[in-house]
C-alpha positions in Angstrom: -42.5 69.4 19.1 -38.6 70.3 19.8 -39.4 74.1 20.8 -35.6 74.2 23.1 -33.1 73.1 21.0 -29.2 72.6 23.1 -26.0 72.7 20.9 -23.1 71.8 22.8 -19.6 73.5 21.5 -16.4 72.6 22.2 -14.4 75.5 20.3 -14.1 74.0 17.5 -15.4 75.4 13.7 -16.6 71.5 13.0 -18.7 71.3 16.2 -20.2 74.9 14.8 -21.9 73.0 11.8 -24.4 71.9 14.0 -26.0 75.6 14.4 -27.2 75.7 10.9 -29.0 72.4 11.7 -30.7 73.5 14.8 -31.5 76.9 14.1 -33.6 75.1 10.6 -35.4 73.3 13.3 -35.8 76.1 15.7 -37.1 78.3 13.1 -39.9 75.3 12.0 -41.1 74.9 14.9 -40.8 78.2 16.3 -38.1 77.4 18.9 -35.6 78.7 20.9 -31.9 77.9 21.2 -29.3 77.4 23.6 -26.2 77.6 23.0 -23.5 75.7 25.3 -20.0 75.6 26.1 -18.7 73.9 28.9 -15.5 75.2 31.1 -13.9 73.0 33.2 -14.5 73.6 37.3 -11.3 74.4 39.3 -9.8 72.0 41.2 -10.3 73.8 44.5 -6.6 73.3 45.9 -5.0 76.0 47.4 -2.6 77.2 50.4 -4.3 77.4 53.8 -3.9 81.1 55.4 -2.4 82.3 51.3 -3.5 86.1 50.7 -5.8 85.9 47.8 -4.4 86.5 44.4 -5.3 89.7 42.3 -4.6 87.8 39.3 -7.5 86.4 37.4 -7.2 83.0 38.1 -7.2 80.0 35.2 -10.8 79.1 35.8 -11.6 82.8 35.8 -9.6 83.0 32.5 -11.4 80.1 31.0 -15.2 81.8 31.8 -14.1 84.7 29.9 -12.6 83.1 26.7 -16.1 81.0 26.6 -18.2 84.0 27.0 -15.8 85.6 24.2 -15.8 82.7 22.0 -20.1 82.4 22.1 -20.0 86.0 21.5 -18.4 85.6 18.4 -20.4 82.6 17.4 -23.5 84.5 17.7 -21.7 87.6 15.3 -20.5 84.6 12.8 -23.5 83.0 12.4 -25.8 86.2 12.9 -27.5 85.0 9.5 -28.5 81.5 10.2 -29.9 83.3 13.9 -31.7 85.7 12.5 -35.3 86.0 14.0 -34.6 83.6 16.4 -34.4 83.6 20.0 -31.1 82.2 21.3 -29.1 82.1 24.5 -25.7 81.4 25.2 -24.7 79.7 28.7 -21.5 79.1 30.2 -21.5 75.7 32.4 -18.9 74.2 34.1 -17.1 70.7 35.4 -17.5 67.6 32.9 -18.7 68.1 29.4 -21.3 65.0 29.3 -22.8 66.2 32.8 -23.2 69.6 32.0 -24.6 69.8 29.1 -27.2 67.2 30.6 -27.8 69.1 33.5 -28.4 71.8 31.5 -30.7 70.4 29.2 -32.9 69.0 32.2 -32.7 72.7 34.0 -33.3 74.2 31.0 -36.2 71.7 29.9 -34.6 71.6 26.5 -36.7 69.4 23.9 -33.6 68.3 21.4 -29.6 68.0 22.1 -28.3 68.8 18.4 -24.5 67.8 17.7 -21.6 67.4 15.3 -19.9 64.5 15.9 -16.5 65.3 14.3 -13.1 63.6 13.6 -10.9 65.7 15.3 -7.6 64.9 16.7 -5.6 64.8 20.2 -7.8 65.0 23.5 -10.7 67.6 21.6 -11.2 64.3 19.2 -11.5 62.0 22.7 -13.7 64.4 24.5 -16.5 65.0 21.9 -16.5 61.6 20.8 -16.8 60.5 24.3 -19.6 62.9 24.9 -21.1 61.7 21.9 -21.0 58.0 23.1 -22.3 59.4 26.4 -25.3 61.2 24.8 -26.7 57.7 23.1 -26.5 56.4 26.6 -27.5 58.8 28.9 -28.9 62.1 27.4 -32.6 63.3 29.1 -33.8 63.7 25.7 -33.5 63.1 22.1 -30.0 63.9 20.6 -29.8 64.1 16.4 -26.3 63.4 16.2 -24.6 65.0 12.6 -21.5 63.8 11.0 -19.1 66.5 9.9 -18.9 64.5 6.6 -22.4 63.8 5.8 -24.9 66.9 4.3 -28.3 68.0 5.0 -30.6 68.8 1.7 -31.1 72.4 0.9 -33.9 74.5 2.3 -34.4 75.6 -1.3 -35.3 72.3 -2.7 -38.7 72.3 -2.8 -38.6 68.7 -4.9 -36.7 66.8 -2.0 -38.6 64.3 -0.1 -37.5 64.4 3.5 -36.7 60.6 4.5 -36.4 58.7 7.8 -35.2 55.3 8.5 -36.7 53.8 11.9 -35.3 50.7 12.4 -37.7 48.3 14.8 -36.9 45.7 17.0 -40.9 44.5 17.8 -40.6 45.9 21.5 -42.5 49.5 22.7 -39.2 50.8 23.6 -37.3 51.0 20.4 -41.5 52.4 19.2 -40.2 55.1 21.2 -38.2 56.5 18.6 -40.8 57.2 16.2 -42.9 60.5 17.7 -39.4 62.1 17.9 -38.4 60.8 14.4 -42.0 62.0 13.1 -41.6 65.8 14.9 -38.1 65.8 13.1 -38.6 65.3 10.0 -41.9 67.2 9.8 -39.8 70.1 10.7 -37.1 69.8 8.3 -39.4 68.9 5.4 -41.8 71.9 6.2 -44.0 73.0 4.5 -43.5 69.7 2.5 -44.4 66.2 3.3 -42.1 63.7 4.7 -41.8 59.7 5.0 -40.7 57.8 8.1 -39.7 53.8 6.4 -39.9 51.5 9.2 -37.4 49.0 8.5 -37.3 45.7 10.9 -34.4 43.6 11.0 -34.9 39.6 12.0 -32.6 36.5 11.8 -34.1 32.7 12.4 -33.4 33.1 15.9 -34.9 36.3 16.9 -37.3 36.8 19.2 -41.6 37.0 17.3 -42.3 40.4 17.0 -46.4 39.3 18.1 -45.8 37.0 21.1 -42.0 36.7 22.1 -41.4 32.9 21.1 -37.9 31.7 19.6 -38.3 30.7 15.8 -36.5 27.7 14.6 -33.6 28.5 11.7 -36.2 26.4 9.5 -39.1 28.9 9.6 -37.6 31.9 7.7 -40.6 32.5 5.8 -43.0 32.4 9.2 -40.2 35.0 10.7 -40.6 37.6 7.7 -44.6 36.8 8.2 -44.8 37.6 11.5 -42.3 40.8 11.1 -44.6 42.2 8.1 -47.4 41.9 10.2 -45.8 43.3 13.6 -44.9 46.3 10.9 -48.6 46.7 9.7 -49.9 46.9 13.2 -47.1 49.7 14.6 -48.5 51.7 11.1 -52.2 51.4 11.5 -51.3 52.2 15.2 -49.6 55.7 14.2 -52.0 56.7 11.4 -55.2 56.2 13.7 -52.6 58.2 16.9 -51.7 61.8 17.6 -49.4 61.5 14.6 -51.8 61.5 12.0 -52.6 64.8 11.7 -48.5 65.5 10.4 -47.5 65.6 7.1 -46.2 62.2 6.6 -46.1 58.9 4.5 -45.3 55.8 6.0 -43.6 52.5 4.5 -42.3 49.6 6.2 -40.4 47.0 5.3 -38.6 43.3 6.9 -35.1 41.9 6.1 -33.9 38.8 7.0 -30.0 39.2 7.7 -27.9 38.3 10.7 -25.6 41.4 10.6 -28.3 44.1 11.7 -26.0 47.3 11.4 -24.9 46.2 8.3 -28.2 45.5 7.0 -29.3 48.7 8.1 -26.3 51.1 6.8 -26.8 48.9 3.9 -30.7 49.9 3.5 -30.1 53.6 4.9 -27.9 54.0 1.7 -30.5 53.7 -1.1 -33.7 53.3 -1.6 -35.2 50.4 -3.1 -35.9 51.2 -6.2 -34.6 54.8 -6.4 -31.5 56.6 -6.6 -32.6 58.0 -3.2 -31.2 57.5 -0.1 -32.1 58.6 3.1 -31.8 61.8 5.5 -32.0 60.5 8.7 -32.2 57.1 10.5 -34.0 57.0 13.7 -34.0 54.9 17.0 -34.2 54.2 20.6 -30.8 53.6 22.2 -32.9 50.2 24.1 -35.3 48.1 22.5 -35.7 44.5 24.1 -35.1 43.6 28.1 -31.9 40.9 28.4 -29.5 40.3 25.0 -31.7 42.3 22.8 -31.7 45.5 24.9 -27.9 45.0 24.7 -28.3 44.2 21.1 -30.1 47.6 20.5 -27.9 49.7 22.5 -24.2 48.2 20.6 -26.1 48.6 17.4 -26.9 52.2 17.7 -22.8 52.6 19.0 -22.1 51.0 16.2 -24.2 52.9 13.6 -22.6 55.8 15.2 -19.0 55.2 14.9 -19.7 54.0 10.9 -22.8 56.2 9.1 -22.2 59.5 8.0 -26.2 60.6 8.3 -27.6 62.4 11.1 -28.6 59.9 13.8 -31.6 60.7 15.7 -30.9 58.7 19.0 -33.7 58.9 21.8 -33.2 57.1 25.2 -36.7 55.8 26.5 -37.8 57.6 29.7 -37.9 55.8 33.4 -41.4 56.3 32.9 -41.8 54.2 29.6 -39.0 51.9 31.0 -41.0 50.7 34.1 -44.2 50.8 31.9 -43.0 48.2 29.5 -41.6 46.0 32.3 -44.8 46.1 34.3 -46.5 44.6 31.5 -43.9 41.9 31.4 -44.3 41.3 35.2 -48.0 41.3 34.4 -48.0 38.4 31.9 -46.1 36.4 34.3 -49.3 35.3 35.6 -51.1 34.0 32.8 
């Protein structure tokens, strides 16, 4: 459950939109947040044997505009924070590193951002930290577009949806606990529905036993998809996460283009008007050309959707887990 939620700022009123977000989650799950803006360090060159300056120097000046500016973020958004405990911290040197640091020091649960359209170098930072926090973040990062909306809190008839795409390998599974915790919280006190959604073409890799499929077997790589799909949900309604307010669907497309096909499927809802809230996944799903495959697909997604992104980097831990197995089978 995400009970230390980050949220980086960078100054700007569209990188503010993600508050609203994270204090809805924070106040679900009975959180706390931290609120983070990073300052530049100084450069350290000087004049050897100089008397010090009185003056407030530029790094000193930049510390107190931060602490000014979270000041006033706290005032402005005093409603949305109500009840809630929230800190503000100053951090300094690179954006991306600090705000990771901090999230490790502060054992923060959920990194919660607005990626936004800005212009000049503010548009190249955040974006860049964006792109960095897919990649490299400790923990899970829901990434909002300063385009796309969030449902009410007062509809009580919204059904809180979740698109997990699947690749067939543990790590891109890894996205679903966090995707599950997420939406339970935004739904509460409703129910919620996580689609798992896995993407093949003729030449992927089985989802049951990692051998190549010829082009000629479409129907035997749905089959085997479907199945691989069945198993993961049996697998999560006999696990921890059966005890949360979910329903789960599934479903396999055959396409070649997989962040087309799944924009394409995150838009509407087969058979509804419906589309849905959030899609879900691991920033690495398969060792080799399919890990790579995962991690352009989720840059891509990013760059081009205007939901929230829930992107969660598999640990070390569940890294070296996975590829032990695969060691292990080398001897059968």
């Amino acid at each position: 459950m995400f009970q230390r939620i980050l949220v980086p700022l960078d100054g700007s009123e569209r990188a503010e939109q993600a508050i609203p977000v994270a204090a809805r989650l924070a106040r679900a799950t009975q959180g706390e947040l931290l609120l983070v803006r990073v300052v530049h360090a100084p450069c350290g060159i000087g004049i050897y044997g100089a008397e010090p300056s009185v003056e407030p120097t530029a790094f000193e000046r930049h510390l107190a505009e931060a602490s000014s500016y979270l000041r006033t973020v706290m005032e402005s958004y005093s409603q949305e924070l109500e009840g809630l405990y929230v800190m503000a911290d100053i951090e300094s040197g690179g954006v991306s590193s600090a705000i990771f640091t901090a999230a490790r020091l502060e054992h923060v649960d959920l990194i919660v951002m607005c990626h936004h359209e800005s212009t000049g170098l503010a548009r190249w930072i955040f974006k860049s930290v964006a792109d960095r926090a897919v990649r490299h973040s400790p923990v899970p990062v829901l990434v909002l577009n300063v385009h796309g909306t969030l449902p009410p809190v007062s509809d009580p008839l919204h059904v809180w949806r979740a698109l997990v795409p699947l690749d067939g390998s543990e790590l891109a599974e890894c996205a679903l606990e966090p995707a599950a915790q997420l939406m339970t919280a935004l739904a509460a006190p409703s129910r919620a529905e996580l689609h798992l959604l896995s993407v093949v073409t003729s030449s992927c890799v089985n989802a049951s036993n990692d051998v190549s499929l010829s082009v000629e077997r479409p129907e035997q790589v749905r089959k085997d998809a479907d199945l691989y799909l069945e198993r993961v949900t049996q697998r999560i309604r006999q696990g921890p996460l059966a005890s949360l307010p979910l329903n789960f669907t599934a479903a396999t497309v055959i396409n070649s283009d997989v962040p087309v096909t799944i924009l394409r499927h995150a838009n509407q809802i087969p058979d509804t008007q419906a589309g849905y809230d959030v899609i879900a996944m691991a920033t690495h799903g398969r060792s080799g050309v399919q890990r790579l495959l995962m991690g352009s697909v989720t840059q891509h997604l990013l760059g081009t959707t205007t939901l929230p992104l829930l992107v969660v980097r598999p640990t070390e831990a569940e890294v070296s887990a996975v590829s032990s197995l695969f060691t292990g089978s080398a001897h059968f």
